[in-house]
C-alpha positions as CSV (number, residue, x, y, z in Angstrom):
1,X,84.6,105.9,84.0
2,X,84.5,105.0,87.5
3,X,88.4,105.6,88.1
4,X,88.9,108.8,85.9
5,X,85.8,110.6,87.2
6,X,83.7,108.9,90.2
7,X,86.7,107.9,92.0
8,X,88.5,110.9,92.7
9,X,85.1,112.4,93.9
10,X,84.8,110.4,96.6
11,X,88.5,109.7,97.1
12,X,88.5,114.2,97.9
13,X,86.1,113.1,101.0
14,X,86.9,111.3,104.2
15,X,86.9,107.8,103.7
16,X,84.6,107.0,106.5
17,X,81.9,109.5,105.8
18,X,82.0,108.4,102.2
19,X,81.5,104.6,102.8
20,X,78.6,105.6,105.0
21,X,77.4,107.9,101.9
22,X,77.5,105.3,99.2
23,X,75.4,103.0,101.5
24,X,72.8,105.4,101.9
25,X,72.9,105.9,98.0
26,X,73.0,102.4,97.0
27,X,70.0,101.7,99.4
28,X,68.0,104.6,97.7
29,X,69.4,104.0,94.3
30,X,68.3,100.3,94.3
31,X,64.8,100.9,95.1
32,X,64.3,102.5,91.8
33,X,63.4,99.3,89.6
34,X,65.4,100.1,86.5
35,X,68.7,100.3,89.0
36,X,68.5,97.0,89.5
37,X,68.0,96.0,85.8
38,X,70.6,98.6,84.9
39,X,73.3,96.9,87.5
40,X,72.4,93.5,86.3
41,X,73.4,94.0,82.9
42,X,76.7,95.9,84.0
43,X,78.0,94.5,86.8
44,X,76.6,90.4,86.6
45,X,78.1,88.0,84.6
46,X,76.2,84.2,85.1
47,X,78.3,80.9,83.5
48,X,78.3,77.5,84.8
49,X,81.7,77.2,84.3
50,X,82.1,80.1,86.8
51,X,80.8,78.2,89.4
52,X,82.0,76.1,92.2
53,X,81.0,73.8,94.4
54,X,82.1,74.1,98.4
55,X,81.4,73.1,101.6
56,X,77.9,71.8,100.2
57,X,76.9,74.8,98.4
58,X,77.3,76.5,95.0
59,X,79.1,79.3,94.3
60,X,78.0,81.2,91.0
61,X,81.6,82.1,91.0
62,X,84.8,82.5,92.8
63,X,84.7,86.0,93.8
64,X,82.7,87.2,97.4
65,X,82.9,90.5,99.3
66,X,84.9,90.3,102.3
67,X,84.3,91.2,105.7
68,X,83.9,94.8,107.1
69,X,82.5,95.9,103.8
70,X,78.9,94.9,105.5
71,X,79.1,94.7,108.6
72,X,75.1,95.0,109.1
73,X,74.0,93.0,106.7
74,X,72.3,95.8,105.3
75,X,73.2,95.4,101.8
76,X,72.7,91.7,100.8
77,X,70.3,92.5,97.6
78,X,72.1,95.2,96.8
79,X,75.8,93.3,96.6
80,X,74.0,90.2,94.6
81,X,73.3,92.7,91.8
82,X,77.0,93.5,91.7
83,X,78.0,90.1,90.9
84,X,79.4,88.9,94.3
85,X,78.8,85.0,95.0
86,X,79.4,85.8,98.7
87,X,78.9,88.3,101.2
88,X,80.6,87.7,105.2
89,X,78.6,90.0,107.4
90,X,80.5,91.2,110.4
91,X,82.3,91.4,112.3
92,X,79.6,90.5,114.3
93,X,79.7,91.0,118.1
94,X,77.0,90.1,120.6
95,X,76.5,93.5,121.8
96,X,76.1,96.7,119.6
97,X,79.7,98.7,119.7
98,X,80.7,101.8,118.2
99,X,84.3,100.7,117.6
100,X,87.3,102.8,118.1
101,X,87.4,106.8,118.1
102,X,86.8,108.9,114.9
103,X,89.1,109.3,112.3
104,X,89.9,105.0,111.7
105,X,89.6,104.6,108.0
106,X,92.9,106.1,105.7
107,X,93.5,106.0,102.2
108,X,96.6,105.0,101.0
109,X,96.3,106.2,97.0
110,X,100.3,105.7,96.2
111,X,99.8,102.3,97.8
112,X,96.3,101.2,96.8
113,X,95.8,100.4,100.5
114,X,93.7,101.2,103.5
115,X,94.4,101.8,107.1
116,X,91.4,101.4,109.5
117,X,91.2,100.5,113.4
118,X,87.8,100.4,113.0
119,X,87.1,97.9,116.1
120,X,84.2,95.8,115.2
121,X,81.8,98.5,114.8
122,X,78.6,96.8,114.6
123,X,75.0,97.1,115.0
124,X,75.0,94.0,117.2
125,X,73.9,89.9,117.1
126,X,70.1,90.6,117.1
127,X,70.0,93.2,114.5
128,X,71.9,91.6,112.2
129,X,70.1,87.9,112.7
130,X,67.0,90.3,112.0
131,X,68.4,91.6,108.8
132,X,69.5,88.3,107.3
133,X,66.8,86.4,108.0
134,X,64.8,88.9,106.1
135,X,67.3,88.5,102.8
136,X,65.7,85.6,100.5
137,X,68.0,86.3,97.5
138,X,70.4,83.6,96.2
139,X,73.7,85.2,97.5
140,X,75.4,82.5,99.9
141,X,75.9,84.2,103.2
142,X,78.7,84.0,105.8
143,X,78.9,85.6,109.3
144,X,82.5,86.9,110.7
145,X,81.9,86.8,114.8
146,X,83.9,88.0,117.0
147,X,84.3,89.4,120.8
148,X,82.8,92.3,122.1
149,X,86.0,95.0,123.1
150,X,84.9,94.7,126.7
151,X,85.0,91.0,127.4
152,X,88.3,89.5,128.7
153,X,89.9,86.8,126.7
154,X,89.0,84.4,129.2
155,X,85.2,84.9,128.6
156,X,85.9,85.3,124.6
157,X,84.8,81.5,123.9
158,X,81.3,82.9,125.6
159,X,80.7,85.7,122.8
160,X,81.1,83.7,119.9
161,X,79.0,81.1,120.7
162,X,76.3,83.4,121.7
163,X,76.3,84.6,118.0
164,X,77.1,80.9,116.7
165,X,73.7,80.0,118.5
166,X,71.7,83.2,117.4
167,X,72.7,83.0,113.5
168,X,73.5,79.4,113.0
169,X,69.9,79.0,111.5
170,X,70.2,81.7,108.8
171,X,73.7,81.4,107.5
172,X,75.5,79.4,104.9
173,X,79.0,79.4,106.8
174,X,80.6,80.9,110.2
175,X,84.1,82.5,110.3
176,X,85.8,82.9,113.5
177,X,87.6,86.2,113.6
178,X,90.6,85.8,115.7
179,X,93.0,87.9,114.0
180,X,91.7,91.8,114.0
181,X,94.3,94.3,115.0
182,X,92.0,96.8,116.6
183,X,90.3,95.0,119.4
184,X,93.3,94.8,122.0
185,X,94.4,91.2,122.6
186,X,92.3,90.0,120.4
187,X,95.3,87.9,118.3
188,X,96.1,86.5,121.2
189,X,93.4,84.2,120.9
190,X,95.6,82.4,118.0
191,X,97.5,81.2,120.5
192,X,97.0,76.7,120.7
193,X,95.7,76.6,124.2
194,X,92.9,80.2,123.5
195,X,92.1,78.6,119.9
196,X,91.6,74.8,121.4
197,X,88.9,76.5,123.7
198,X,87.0,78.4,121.7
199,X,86.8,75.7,118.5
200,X,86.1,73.1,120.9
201,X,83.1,74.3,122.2
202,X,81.8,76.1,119.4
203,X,82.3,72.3,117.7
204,X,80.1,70.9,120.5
205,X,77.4,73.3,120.4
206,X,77.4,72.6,116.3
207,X,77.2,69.3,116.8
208,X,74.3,69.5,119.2
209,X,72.2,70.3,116.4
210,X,71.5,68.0,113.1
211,X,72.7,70.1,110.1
212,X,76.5,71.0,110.6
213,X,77.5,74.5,110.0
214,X,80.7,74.9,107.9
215,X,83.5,76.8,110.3
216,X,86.9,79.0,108.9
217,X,89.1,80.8,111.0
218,X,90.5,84.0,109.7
219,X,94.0,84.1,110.6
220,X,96.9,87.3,111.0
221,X,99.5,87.8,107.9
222,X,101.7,88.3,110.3
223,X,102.3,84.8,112.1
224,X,105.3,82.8,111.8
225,X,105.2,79.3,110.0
226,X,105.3,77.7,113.9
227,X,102.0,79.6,114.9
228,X,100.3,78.6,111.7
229,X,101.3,74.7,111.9
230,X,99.8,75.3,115.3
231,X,96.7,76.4,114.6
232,X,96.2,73.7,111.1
233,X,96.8,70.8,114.1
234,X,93.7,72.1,116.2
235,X,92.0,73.0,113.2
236,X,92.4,69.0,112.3
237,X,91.8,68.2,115.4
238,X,88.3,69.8,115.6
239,X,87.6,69.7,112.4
240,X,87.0,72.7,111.1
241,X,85.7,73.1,107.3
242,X,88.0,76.2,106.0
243,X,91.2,78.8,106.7
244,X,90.6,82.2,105.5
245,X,94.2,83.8,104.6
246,X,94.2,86.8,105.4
247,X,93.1,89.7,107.5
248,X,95.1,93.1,107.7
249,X,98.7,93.0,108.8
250,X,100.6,95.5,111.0
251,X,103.3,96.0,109.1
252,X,104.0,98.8,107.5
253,X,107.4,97.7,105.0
254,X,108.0,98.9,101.7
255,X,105.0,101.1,101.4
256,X,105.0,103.9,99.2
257,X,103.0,106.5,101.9
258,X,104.9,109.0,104.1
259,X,104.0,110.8,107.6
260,X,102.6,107.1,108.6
261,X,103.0,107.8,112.5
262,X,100.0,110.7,111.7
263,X,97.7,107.7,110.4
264,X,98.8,105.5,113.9
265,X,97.7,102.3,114.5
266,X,95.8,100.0,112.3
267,X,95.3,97.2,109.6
268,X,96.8,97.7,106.5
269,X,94.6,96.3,103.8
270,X,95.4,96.3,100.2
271,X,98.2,95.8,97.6
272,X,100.7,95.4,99.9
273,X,99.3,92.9,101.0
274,X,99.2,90.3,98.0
275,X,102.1,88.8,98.2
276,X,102.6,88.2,102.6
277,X,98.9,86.6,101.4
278,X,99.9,84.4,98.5
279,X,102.6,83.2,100.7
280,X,100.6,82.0,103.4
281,X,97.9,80.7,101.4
282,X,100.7,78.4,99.2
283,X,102.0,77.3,102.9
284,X,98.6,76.4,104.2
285,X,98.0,74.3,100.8
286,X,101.2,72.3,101.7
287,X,101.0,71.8,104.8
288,X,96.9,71.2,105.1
289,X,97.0,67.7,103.0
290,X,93.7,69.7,101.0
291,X,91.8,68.8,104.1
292,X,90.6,72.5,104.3
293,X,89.0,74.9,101.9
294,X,91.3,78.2,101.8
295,X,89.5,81.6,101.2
296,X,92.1,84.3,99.7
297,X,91.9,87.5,100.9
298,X,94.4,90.5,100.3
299,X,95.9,92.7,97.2
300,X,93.2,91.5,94.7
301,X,92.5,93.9,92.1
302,X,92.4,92.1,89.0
303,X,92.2,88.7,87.2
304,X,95.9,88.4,87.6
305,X,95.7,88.6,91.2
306,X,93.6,86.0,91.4
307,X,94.9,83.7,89.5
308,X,98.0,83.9,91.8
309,X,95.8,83.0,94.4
310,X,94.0,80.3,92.8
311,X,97.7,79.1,92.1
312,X,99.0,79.5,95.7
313,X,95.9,77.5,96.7
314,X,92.8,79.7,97.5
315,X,89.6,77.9,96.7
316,X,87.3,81.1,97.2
317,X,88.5,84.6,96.9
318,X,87.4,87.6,98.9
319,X,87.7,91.2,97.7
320,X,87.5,94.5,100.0
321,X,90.0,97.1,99.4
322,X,90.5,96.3,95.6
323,X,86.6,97.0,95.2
324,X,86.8,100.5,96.7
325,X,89.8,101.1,94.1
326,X,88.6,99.5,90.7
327,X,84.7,100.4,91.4
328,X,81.6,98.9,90.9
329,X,82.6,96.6,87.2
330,X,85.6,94.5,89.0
331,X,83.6,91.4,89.6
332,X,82.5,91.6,86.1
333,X,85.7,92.1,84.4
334,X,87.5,89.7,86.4
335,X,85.0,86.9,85.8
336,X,84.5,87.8,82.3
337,X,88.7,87.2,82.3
338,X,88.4,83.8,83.7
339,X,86.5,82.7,81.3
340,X,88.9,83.3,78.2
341,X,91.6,81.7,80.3
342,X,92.3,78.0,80.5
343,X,89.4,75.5,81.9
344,X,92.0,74.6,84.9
345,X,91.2,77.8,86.4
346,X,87.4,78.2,85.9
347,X,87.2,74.0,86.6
C-alpha cells in the first residue's frame, strides 16, 4: 500500500519539506494511544533468535536506522515502534548549525537513491543530550559527532570531545563521523596523522571515566584499500570497538539519473551504493582479524541485501535511504525473512 499509493504522494513534494512533514505527523500521530498499538502489531516483529549480542548490549535484531534520519533525537519512541533495534542520532555538532543552503536533499526514483549536502544540520550538543536523556524506552542508542562547519581541522579533535563528554553518560555507543561530503575538509580527517589525534584523545578522555564507551568510525566509500589499511592500524592501535562501512560516496557512475550537474554536489545514498559497500565491508572482514564489529550501511532494501552484507561481514546493519523507498513495513518484512532462512544468519 505504502509504494502504490503513500509513496508517490510524498515522492510529488520536495524531499526536504516532506521529511520535515512526516516528523511532525509521526509526532502527532503517535500521541494518539491506539497508533502506537496499531504500529506495534504492523511494523514489530520480537524473536530471540532475532537478536544479537554486541559490544555488551543486546540487539532485538540486526536492523537500526542510520544516521541523518534523526538527527535531533526527536523521534526515539516513535522509531522503536517501527521495529528498529537502533537509532544513531546526529550528526551531532557542538554548536546548533543550519547546514548548507536550501534545496540539499534530491530524489533519485530511476536510481532508488538520494542526493543531499545537507551539512550537519543540527539542533546542537545540548539539545540533543536534553532529548535523549529524556528517552527511557528500550531502543539502544548511538550518537554520530562530528565538527561544527566553522572549526578548522586543527581544532576538529576539540568538537568531538566536547560532545563525547556531554553525551557519553546517556548513550549506548559513539560514532565518529569523519567521512561526510558536505562539511568542506572534513574527509580529510581520515588521513593517519588527523585520525591518530582525534582517536587518541577521545580514548583518553574515555578512559578517564570507569565504564568504557564503545567507539566506530564511519568511514568514505570512496577510499582506496591503502587509506583503509591505514586507518584499521590506528584503529588497533587505540582500540576502537567498531567500523561503520559506509557513508555517502561522491561518485556518480553508472547511475540511471540525467541533468546531474542541476542536482550539484552531494552524497549519493542508496542502491548504488550496495555493492562499493559490500566490497568494503568483505575487505575490512579480512583484513581486521574479527577484532572490530562492522556496521553495514548502503543499498539495503530488502532481506537479500542484507544477507549480502551479513555475508561480506557486517555484524549490524543500518538502513536510511531504503526506508524512505520501501516505507514504514521494511523492518518487519525483512526480519520476518530472516527468520525462515537458515539459523547461520539469524545465529
Amino acid at each position: 500500500m505504502y509504494k502504490k499509493l503513500f509513496r508517490p504522494i510524498l515522492f510529488s513534494f520536495r524531499p526536504e519539506l516532506i521529511h520535515n512533514f512526516s516528523f511532525l505527523s509521526i509526532k502527532i500521530l503517535f500521541k494518539i494511544p491506539f497508533i502506537k498499538f496499531l504500529s506495534k502489531k504492523l511494523f514489530q516483529l520480537h524473536n530471540k533468535n532475532l537478536e544479537i549480542n554486541i559490544i555488551g548490549k543486546t540487539f532485538k535484531n540486526r536492523i537500526g536506522l542510520a544516521a541523518g534520519f534523526d538527527k535531533n533525537a526527536e523521534l526515539l519512541h516513535e522509531m522503536e515502534y517501527f521495529g528498529f533495534s537502533h537509532v544513531e542520532v546526529g550528526t551531532i555538532t557542538p554548536l546548533p548549525q543550519d547546514g548548507n543552503p536550501k534545496p540539499r536533499l534530491f530524489r533519485l526514483p530511476k536510481d532508488k537513491s538520494l542526493i543531499n549536502r545537507m551539512g550537519f544540520n543540527n539542533d546542537g550538543v545540548d539539545k540533543i543530550a536534553a532529548r535523549i536523556k529524556s528517552y527511557k524506552g528500550k531502543i539502544v542508542i548511538g550518537a554520530n559527532i562530528g565538527k561544527n562547519k566553522m572549526t578548522p581541522n586543527d581544532r576538529a579533535v576539540d568538537d568531538y570531545i566536547i560532545c563525547f563528554k556531554k553525551l557519553r553518560e546517556d548513550v549506548d555507543y559513539f560514532v565518529i563521523n569523519i567521512s561526510s561530503p558536505n562539511t568542506p575538509n572534513l574527509r580529510k580527517l581520515q588521513s593517519k596523522d588527523s585520525l591518530s589525534v582525534i582517536l587518541g584523545k577521545i580514548q583518553i578522555e574515555n578512559n578517564s571515566q570507569k565504564n568504557l564507551v564503545p567507539i566506530f568510525i564511519k568511514i568514505a566509500p570512496d577510499l582506496s584499500f591503502k587509506e583503509i589499511d591505514d586507518i584499521l592500524d590506528i584503529s588497533k592501535k587505540y582500540k576502537i570497538d567498531g567500523i561503520i562501512a559506509t557513508n555517502t560516496t561522491i561518485s556518480r557512475s553508472g547511475l540511471k539519473t540525467k541533468n546531474l550537474k542541476k542536482i550539484g554536489d552531494g552524497g549519493l545514498s542508496g542502491k548504488p551504493l550496495a555493492t562499493k559497500s559490500n566490497s568494503i565491508i568483505k575487505y575490512l572482514r579480512k583484513k581486521s582479524d574479527d577484532k572490530f564489529v562492522i556496521i553495514g550501511v548502503g543499498g539495503v532494501y530488502n532481506v537479500d541485501d542484507v544477507i549480502k552484507k551479513i555475508e561480506s561481514g557486517a555484524d549490524l546493519i543500518q538502513v536510511y535511504t531504503g526506508w524512505i523507498y520501501e516505507g514504514p513495513s521494511m523492518v518487519k518484512n525483512i526480519n520476518s525473512s530472516l527468520l525462515k532462512l537458515e539459523k547461520r544468519i539469524v545465529k
